[in-house]
C-alpha positions as CSV (number, residue, x, y, z in Angstrom):
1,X,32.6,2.3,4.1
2,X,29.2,1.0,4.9
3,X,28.7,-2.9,4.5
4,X,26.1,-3.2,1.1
5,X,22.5,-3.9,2.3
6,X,22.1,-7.2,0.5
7,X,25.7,-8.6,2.4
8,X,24.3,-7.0,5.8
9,X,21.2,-8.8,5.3
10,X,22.5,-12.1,4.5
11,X,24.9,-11.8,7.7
12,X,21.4,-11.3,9.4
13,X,20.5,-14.0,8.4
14,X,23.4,-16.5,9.0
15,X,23.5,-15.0,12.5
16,X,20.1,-15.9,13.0
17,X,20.7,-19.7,12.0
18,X,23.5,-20.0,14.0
19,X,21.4,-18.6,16.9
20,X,18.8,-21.3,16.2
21,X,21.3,-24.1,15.6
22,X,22.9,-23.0,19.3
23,X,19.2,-23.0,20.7
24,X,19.0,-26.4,19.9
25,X,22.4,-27.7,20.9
26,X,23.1,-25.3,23.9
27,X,22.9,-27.2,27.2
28,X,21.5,-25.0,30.2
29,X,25.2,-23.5,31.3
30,X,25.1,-21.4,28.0
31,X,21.5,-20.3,28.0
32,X,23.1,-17.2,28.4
33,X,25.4,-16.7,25.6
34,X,22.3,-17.7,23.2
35,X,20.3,-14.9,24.6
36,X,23.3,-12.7,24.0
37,X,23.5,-13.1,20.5
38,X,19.6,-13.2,20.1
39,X,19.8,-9.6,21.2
40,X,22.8,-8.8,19.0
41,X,21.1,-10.0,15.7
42,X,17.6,-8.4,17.2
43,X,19.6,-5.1,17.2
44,X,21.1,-5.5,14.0
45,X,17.5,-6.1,12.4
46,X,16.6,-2.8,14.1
47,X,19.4,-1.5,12.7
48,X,19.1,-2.3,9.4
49,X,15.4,-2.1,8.8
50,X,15.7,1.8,10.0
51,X,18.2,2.9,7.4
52,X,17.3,0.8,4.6
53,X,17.4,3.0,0.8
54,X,14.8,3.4,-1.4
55,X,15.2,-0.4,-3.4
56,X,15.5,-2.2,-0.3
57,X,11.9,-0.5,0.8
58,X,10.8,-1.4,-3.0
59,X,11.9,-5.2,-2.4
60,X,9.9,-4.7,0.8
61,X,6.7,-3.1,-0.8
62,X,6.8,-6.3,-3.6
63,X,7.3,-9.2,-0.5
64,X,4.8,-12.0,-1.6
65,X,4.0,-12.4,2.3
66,X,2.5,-9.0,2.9
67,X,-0.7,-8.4,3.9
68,X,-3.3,-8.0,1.2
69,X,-6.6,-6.0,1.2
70,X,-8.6,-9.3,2.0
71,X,-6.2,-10.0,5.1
72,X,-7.2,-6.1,6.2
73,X,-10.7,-6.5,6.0
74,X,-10.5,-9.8,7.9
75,X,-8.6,-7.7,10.6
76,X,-10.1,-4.7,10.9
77,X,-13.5,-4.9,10.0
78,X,-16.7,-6.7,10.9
79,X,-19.9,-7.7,8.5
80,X,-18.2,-7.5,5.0
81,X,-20.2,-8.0,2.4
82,X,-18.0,-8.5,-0.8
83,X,-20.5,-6.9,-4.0
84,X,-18.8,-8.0,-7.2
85,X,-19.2,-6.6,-11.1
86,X,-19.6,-3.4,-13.4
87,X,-22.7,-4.0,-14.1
88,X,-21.4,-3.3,-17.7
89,X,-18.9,-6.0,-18.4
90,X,-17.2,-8.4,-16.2
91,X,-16.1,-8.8,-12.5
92,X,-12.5,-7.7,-12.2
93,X,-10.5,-9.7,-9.4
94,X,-7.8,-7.7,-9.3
95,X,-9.9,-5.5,-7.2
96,X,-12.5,-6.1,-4.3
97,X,-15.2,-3.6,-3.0
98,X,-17.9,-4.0,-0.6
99,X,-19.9,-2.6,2.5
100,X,-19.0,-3.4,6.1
101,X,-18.1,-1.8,9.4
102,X,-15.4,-0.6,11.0
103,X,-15.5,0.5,15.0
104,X,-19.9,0.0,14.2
105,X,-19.4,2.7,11.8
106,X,-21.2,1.3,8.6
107,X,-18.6,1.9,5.4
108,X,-17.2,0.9,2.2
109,X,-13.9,-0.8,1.6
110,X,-12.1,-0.8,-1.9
111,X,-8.5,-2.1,-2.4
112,X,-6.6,-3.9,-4.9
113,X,-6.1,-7.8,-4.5
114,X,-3.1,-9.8,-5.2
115,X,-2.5,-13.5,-5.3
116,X,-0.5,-16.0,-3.3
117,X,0.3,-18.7,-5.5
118,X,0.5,-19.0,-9.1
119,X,-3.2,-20.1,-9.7
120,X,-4.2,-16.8,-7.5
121,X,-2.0,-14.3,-9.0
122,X,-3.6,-15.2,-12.8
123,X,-7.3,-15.0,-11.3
124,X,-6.0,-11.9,-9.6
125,X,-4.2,-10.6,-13.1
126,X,-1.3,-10.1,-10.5
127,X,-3.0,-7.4,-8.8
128,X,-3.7,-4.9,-12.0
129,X,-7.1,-4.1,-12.8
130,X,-8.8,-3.7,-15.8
131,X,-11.3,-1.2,-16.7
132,X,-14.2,-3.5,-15.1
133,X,-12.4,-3.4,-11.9
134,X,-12.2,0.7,-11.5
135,X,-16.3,0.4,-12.6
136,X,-16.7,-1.6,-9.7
137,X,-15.1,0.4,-7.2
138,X,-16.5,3.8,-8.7
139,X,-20.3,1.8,-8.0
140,X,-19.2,1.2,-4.8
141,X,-17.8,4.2,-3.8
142,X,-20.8,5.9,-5.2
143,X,-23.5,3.5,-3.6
144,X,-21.5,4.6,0.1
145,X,-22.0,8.1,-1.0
146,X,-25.6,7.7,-1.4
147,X,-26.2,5.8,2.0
148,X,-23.7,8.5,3.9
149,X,-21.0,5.9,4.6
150,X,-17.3,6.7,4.8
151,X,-14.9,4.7,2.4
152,X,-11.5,3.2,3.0
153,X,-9.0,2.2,0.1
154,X,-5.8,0.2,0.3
155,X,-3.9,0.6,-2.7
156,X,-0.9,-2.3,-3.7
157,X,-0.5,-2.5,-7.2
158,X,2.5,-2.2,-9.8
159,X,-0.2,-0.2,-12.0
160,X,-3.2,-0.6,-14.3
161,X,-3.5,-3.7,-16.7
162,X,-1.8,-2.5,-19.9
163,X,-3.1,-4.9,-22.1
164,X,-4.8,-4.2,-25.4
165,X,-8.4,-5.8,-24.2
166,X,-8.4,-3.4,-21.6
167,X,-7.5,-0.7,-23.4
168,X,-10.4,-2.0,-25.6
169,X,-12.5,-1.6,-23.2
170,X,-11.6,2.0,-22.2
171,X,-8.9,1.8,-19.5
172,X,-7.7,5.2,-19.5
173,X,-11.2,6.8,-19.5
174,X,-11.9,4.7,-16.3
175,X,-9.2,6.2,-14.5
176,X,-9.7,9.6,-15.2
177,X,-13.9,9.0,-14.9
178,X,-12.3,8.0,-10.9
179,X,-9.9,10.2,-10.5
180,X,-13.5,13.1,-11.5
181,X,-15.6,11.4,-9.1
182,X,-13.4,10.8,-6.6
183,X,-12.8,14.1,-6.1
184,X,-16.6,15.3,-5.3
185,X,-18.3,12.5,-3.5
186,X,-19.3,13.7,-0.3
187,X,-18.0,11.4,2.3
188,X,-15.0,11.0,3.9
189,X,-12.7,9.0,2.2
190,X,-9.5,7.4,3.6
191,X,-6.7,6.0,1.4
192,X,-3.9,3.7,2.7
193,X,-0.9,2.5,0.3
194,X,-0.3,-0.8,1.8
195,X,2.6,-2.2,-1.2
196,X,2.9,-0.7,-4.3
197,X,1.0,2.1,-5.2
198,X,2.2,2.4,-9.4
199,X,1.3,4.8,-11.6
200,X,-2.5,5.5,-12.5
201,X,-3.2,2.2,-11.5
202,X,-2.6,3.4,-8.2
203,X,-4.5,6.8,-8.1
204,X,-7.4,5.6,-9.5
205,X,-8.5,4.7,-6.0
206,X,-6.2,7.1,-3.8
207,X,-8.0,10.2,-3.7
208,X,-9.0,11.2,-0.5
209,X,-9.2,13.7,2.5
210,X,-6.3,11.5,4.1
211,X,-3.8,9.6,2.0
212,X,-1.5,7.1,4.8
213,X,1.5,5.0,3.6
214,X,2.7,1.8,5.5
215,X,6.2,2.7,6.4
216,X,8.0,0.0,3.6
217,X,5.5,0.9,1.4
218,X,6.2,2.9,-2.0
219,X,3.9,5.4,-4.5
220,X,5.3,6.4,-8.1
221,X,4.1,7.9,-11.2
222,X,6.4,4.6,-12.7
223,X,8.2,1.3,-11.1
224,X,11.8,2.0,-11.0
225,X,12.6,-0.7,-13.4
226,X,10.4,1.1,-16.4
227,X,11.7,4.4,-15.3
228,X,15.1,3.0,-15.6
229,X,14.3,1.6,-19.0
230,X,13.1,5.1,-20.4
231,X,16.2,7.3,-18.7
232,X,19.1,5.0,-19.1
233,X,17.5,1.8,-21.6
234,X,18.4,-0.3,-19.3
235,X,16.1,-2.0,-16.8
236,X,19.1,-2.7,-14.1
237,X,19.6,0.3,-13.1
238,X,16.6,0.3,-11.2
239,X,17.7,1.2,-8.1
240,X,19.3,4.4,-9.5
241,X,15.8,5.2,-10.6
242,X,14.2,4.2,-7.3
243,X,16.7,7.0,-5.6
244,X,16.0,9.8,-7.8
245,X,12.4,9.0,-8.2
246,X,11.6,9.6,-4.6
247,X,8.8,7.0,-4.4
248,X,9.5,6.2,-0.1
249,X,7.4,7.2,2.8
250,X,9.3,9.7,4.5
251,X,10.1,11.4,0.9
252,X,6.8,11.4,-0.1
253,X,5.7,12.7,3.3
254,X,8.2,15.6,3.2
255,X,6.3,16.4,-0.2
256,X,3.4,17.0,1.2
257,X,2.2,14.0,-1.1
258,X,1.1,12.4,2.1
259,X,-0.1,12.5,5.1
260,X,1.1,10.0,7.7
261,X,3.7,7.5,7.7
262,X,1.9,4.4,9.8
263,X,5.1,2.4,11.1
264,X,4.9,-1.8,10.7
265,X,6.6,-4.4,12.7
266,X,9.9,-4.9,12.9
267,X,11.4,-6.5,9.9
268,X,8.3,-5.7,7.9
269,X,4.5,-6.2,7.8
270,X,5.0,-9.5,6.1
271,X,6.9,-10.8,9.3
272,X,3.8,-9.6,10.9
273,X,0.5,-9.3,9.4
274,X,-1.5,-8.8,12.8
275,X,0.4,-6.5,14.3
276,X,0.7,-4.4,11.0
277,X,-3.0,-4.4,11.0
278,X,-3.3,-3.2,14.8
279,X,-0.6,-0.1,14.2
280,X,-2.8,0.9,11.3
281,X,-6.2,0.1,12.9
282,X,-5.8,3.7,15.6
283,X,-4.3,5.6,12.6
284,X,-7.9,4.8,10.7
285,X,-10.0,5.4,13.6
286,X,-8.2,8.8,14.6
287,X,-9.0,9.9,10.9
288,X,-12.8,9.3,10.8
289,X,-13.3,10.9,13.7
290,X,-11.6,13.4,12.4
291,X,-13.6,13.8,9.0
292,X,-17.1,12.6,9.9
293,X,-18.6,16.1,11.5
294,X,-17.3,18.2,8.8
295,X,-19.9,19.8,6.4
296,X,-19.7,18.3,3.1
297,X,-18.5,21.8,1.7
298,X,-15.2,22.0,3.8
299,X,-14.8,17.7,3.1
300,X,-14.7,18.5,-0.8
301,X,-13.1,22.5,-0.5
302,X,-10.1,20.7,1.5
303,X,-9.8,17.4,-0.7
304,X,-9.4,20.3,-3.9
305,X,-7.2,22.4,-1.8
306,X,-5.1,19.1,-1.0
307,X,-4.2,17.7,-4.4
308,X,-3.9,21.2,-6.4
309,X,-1.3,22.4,-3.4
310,X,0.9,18.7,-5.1
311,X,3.2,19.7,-7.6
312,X,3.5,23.5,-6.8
313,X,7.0,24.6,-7.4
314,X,8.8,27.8,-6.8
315,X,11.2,28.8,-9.0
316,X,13.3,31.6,-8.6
């Protein structure tokens, strides 16, 4: 019977203490046996990152250390230019949009924004936007539109702010006003789900001609802690919920929900920020060179095609 993933990991990790502690006490006749069980735990990290189930990847989508939009856009792209507001309400920082480039190629960047400590996950509303914050990326989106410049999303959020002054304030007409526009502007647009990409919340910003998902990354219609608490009333059975609700990479690839599945760094982006951002950086490129030449007809005639081909099912 296979060892539970929460035991193997915490064997990784003693193993990888012990290592250390022998790193530091090993005199220079047992250099050798440290490297040895270095590359026993290195394999066993290898080992259990590549068959990890659909909660592990959801633990892995949540980690406080992963990358955030910001962090991409400091990575990837040169002369950002953060624009901020609805020009209707209120500046939503839950969300950041603005102009910059990417390989010289003038564009827009929109993506969700969570916080690192407590003070930035309350400025940030803990990375679910209000209705002010899909305004702002809609004006953005639209002002790269009318300049010709391609737009790149990265999506990490549990969902939209549920709130009663967002709902106020129109929530639900915000996302579907997106989800309208989305669909016709005519530039290329290229969505990547970095974390989380929840509900609504999520799609409000992920239509496009290519849709990528970070390989411990995860996309749902619901978390599998509410899904749990609708099927089954009760919220521990989420990783029941996060198996039957499909929400991985590879099962939302097999789909057709997807695209491409852009692998991270051993052990997870969060172990390595930089060199999640270089595996994704070719994956972006390849794609705008991809969608740049085409006629704006076949751009929106193949984003349609793409999301009403979602959800077909033959039934015999």
């Amino acid at each position: 019977m296979p060892m539970d993933p929460i035991r193997k990991k915490r064997e990784i990790d003693r193993l990888e203490q012990d290592v250390e502690e022998l790193r530091r006490l090993a005199a220079r006749g047992s250099e050798e046996e440290v490297e040895r069980l270095h590359r026993e735990v290195e394999e066993l990290k290898r080992e259990f990152y590549q068959h990890l189930g659909a909660w592990q990847r959801t633990q892995l989508a949540r980690h406080a250390h992963r990358p955030y939009t910001l962090e991409y856009v400091n990575m990837l792209f040169e002369e950002w230019s953060e624009i901020h507001g609805d020009r209707n309400f209120a500046d939503d920082p839950a969300i950041v949009a603005g102009l910059a480039r990417f390989h010289g190629q003038p564009c827009a960047v929109v993506g969700h924004q969570k916080g690192r400590d407590t003070k930035q996950k309350v400025i940030r509303n803990f990375g679910m936007p209000k209705p002010e914050g899909y305004r702002k990326a809609l004006r953005v989106m639209q002002l790269a539109a009318k300049y010709r410049r391609p737009i790149f999303t990265f999506v990490d959020t549990p969902g939209a702010y549920p709130g009663m002054d967002a709902e106020e304030r129109g929530q639900a007409e915000a996302i579907a006003r997106n989800l309208r526009e989305m669909a016709r502007l005519p530039v290329p647009i290229i969505v990547t789900i970095t974390g989380e990409g929840g509900s609504g919340g999520a799609l409000a910003i992920a239509v496009g001609d290519r849709v990528n998902m970070l390989e411990n990354s995860i996309y749902s219609v619901i978390s599998p802690e509410g899904c749990a608490s609708i099927m089954w009333r009760d919220a521990a059975r989420a990783e029941d919920a996060a198996n039957a609700l499909r929400i991985t990479a590879h099962d939302l690839l097999n789909m057709g929900i997807v695209d491409e599945i852009v692998p991270e760094p051993e052990g997870g982006a969060h172990h390595d920020p930089e060199g999640a951002a270089r595996l994704l950086e070719p994956v972006l490129a390849r794609m705008l060179e991809t969608l740049m030449p085409l006629p704006t007809e076949t751009l929106l005639r193949t984003r349609y095609e793409k999301f009403r081909r979602m959800g077909n099912l033959s039934i015999s």
